[in-house]
C-alpha angles and dihedrals in degrees: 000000000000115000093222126024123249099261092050092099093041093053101039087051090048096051089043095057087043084058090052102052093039083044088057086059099047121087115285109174140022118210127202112189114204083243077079087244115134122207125177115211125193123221090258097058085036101054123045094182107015089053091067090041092056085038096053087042087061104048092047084056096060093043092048093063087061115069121055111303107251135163099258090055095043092048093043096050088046088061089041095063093040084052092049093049097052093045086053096037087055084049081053102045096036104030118184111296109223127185110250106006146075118236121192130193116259137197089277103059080045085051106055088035076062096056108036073061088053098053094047091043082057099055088039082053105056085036083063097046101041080044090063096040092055094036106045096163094059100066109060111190124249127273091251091056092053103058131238109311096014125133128202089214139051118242111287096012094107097065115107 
């Protein structure tokens, strides 16, 4: 018995990819001019390029839940997603300078970090599982599963 079903990866990828593009749209910074006026700004208004990229991530998420699973697209929307979290954590580690003003990070830059995790754990997900269908041997069940006095391995198997 499989510990995830099959669709796990897929929908952890897809609602992933759903938080990233609400979270573009979220507040992500909150700037305090030294006016003492205090604007929020969302990742949409902030970012004129990295707003389509994110955009775009997130749609070739989604599309990539739907075709047969194979190597090539799991391993592509894991690094998706890996790509999608480093270019928001650098919006988180290095946010906008203004002149003038201190800008902090908001939910919404931590949201869409979330999700961009969430897109790359579902591909992780579905690479593990096809790795054990295709690779039986290599998953060996627990001891609980096996029954008192029960080994995995014959004598002498486990040796290097």
């Amino acid at each position: 018995m499989p510990l995830l079903k099959p669709n796990v990866g897929r929908a952890l990828s897809a609602i992933g990819a759903l938080i990233v593009v609400v979270a573009l749209f979220m507040t992500w910074y909150e700037v305090t001019r030294s006016t003492g006026v205090v604007d929020h700004t969302t990742g949409w208004q902030t970012f004129t390029n990295l707003r389509f990229v994110i955009l775009v991530g997130g749609i070739l998420t989604l599309a990539s839940a739907i075709p047969a699973q194979t190597r090539p697209i799991l391993i592509a929307r894991t690094l998706l997603g890996l790509l999608l979290f480093v270019l928001i954590l650098r919006r988180i580690i290095d946010p906008p300078d203004l002149v003038d003003a201190e800008v902090t990070a908001q939910i919404g830059v931590y949201a869409g970090a979330i999700g961009a995790v969430l897109v790359a754990l579902g591909g992780l997900v579905d690479t593990g599982r096809r790795v054990v269908e295709v690779y039986p041997s290599l998953w060996r069940p627990t001891a609980g599963e096996l029954g008192r006095g029960q080994r995995s391995l014959g004598p002498g198997d486990d040796r290097g």
